[in-house]
N, C-alpha and C positions, 0 to 999 in steps of 0.2 A: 504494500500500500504506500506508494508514493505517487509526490506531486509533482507534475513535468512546469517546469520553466517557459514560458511564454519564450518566444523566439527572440521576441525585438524588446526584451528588454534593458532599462525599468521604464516603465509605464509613464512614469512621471518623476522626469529628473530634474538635476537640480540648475535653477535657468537664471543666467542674467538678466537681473531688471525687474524681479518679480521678491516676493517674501520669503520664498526662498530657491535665493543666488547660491545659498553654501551649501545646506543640510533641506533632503526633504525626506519625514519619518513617520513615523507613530500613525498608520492609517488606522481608519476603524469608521464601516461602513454601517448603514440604516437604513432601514425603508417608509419613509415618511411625507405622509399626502400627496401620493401616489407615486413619487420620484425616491432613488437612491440617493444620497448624500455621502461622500466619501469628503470624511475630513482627517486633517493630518497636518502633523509641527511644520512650522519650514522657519529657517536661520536664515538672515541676510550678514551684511556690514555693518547692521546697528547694535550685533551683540546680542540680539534677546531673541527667544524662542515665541515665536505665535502660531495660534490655529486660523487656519485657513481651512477650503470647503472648496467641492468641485461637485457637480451633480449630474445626473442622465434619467430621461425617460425608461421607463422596464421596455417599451419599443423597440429603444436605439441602444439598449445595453449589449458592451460585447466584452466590460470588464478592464478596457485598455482605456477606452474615449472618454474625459470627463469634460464639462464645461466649467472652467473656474467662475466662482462669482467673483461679481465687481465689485464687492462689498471685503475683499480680502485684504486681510487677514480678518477674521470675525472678532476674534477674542485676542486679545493684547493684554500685556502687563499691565496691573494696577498705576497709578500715577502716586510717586510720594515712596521711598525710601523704604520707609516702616512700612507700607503694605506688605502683606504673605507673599502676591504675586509681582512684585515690583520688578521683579528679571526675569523668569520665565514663566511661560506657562506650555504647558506640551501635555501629551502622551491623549488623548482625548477619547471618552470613553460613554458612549452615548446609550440611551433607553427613551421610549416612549410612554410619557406618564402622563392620563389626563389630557392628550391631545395635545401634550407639548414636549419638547426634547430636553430633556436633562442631560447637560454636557458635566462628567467630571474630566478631574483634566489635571497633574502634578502641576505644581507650584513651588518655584523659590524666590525669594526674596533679595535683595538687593543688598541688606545687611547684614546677609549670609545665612541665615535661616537653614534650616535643616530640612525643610521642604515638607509639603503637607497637599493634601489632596483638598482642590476648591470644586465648585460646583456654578454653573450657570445653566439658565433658564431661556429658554428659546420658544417662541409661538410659529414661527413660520421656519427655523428652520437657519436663521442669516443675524438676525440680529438678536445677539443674547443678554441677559442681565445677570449679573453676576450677585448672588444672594449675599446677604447682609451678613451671615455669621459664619462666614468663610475662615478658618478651612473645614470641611464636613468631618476629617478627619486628619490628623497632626503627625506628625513624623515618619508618612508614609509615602509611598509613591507608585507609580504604573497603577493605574486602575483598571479595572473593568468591570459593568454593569449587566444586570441579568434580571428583569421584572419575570417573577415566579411566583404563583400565588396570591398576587396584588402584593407584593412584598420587595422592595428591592433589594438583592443582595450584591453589595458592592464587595470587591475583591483588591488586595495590594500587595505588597511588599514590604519589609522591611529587611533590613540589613541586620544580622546575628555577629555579634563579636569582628565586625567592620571585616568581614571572609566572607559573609554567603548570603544569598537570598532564601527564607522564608516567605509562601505565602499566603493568605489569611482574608477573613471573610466577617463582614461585617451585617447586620439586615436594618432595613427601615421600614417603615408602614409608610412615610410619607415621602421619601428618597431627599430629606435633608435630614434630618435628625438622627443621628447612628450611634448608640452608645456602645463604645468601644470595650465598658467594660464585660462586652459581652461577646466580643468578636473571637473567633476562632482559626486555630493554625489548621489549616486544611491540605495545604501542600507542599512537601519538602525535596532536597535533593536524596538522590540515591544513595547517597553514601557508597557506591561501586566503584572499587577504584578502577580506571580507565576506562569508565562510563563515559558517554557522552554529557549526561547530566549528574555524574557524581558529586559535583560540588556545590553548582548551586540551579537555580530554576527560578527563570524571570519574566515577564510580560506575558502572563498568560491573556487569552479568548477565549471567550465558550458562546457555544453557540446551543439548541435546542432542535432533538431532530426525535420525533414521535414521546415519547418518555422520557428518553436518555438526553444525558448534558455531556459534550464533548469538547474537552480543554486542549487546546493548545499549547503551547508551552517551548521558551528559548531553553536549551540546557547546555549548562557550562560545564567544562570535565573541568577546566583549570582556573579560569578565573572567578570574580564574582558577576561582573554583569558583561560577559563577551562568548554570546551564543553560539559556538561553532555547527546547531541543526535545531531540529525544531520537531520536540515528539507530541505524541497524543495522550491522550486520557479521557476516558468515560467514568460518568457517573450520573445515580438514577434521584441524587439527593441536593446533589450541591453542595455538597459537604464531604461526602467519602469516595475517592478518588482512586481510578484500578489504572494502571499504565499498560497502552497497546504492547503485547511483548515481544512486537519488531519493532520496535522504534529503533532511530529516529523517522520521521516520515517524510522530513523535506533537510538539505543540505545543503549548505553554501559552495559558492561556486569552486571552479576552479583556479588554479593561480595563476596572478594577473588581470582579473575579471572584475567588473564591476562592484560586484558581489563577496566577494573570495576571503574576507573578515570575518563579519558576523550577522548574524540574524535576530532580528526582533519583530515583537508585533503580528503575527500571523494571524490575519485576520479573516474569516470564516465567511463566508456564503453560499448558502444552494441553490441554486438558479440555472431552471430548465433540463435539470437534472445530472449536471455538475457542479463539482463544489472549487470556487473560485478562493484560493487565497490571496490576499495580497499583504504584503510582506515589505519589512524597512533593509533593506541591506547595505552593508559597508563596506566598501574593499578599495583598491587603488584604481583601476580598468587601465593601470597603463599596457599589459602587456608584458612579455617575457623577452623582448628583442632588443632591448636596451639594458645593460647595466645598472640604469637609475629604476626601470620598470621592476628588475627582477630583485632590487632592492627593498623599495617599495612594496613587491609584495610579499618578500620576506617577513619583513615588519609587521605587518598589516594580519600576515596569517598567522607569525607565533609570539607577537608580544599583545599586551590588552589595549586595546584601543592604538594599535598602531599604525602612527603616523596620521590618527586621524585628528582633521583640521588641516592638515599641510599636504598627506599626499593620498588620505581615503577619508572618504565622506560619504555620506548616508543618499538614498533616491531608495524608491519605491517603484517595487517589481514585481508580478504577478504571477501565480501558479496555478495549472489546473488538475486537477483529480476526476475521470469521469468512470470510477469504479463505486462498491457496495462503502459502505463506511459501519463500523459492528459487530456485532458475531463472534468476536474474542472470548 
């Protein structure tokens, strides 16, 4: 059970002139009033991470084409030092509640804050407001939402003894209010040594398909947050978590290659009877015919975050799967 790599990718790279020139990441797709919305981080020259949006008719959907709004970046950093989101805001993590989209979304601060999960509120979809008792939750990061129940269960990370990701699960009846002191550790690394996800597991997705809840998941053998693939997991609860036992299911590229770093964000959709990933990937794309390329992507494939900002940066790329998903 693996996912084939779209030919021509990433789908959506990273472009001069737009919000994001440097870095484009963190996708995470919705279906709402009648159109898909595919939003996701983009980095310019200014330094700060924002969310942006791109949308398609289910018509003219083919998974690669989006229409950027004119309205981009949506959501931008707070204004003012002391605000939670004063320097970034990323990772964007959507649900339909009530006829309106609940965007959470990581947040740091500008006076170095430890970073915390904010929440904004959207009626059509473009322009959001950012609720009053932000952050929804505090010292945590990568979100992702799952309305179950009438209930929403928000999902994150945090960092264990500044080594690994744990990740944890929190529920709301109203999708702001979440008390933590109730939230539970749901998903960890393997502990296998020379696993793919032995050490840590980051940016999960879950999607819902008949019953079953099906996670996604970065897994890191060596570092703490630099996914060299991207395994699976089911479960019937949302809470208790079985691992496909062929993972991984999706792989980074090869060396040289756009891609050929890391993987995050695998983002889930069924549509028309394949399931569309789309995916942050980071690598060099110089190539192996240069000296500087096969440098680059030395770095890039065996140190953490190598080279990245100077010779490998984030775009967003696309996978498909047109087999059963189940059964394990």
């Amino acid at each position: 059970m693996l996912f084939r790599r779209y030919e021509d990718n990433p789908i959506i790279p990273r472009t001069p002139g737009t919000f994001y020139s440097l870095y484009c990441a963190n996708p995470d797709i919705v279906l709402f009033n009648g159109r898909y919305n595919l939003y996701f981080r983009g980095h310019d020259e200014n330094s700060h991470d924002q969310i942006g949006m791109g949308y398609c008719s289910p018509e003219k959907f083919d998974g690669v084409h989006w229409e950027m709004s004119g309205e981009n970046p949506v959501i931008r950093p707070g204004k003012g030092k002391e605000v939670f989101d004063s320097a970034h805001v990323l990772d964007p993590a959507t649900v339909v509640l009530d006829g309106r989209i609940y965007l959470y979304y990581t947040a740091y601060s500008a006076e170095g804050g430890k970073g915390g999960i904010g929440l904004a509120v959207s009626e059509d979809g473009i322009n959001f407001d950012k609720i009053h008792n932000n952050p929804v939750i505090a010292g945590a990061v990568a979100p992702e939402a799952v309305l179950y129940e009438k209930r929403v269960y928000l999902f994150y990370q945090r960092l264990v003894a500044g080594k690994y990701f744990k990740v944890y699960c929190c529920q709301s009846e109203d999708g702001i209010y979440f008390d933590t002191q109730k939230e539970c550790n749901v998903f960890n690394p393997s502990n296998v040594k020379g696993s793919f996800d032995g050490n840590s597991v980051v940016t999960v997705r879950i999607w819902q398909e008949g019953e079953e809840f099906y996670m996604t998941y970065g897994g890191c053998g060596r570092y703490a947050d630099y996914p060299g693939a991207i395994g699976l997991a089911r479960s019937g609860n949302l809470v208790e978590w079985e691992r496909y036992p062929q993972n991984p299911v999706f792989l980074r590229g090869g060396p040289g290659t756009w891609d050929e770093g890391a993987l995050w964000f695998a983002t889930v959709e069924k549509i028309g009877g394949k399931y569309y990933l789309w995916y942050e990937g980071g690598g060099s794309g110089m190539g192996l015919e240069t000296p500087e390329g096969r440098e680059a992507s030395r770095v890039s494939r065996e140190q953490d975050y190598g080279g990245y900002g100077k010779t490998a940066f984030s775009q967003i790329g696309l996978a498909i799967y047109g087999g059963f998903i189940g059964g394990w």
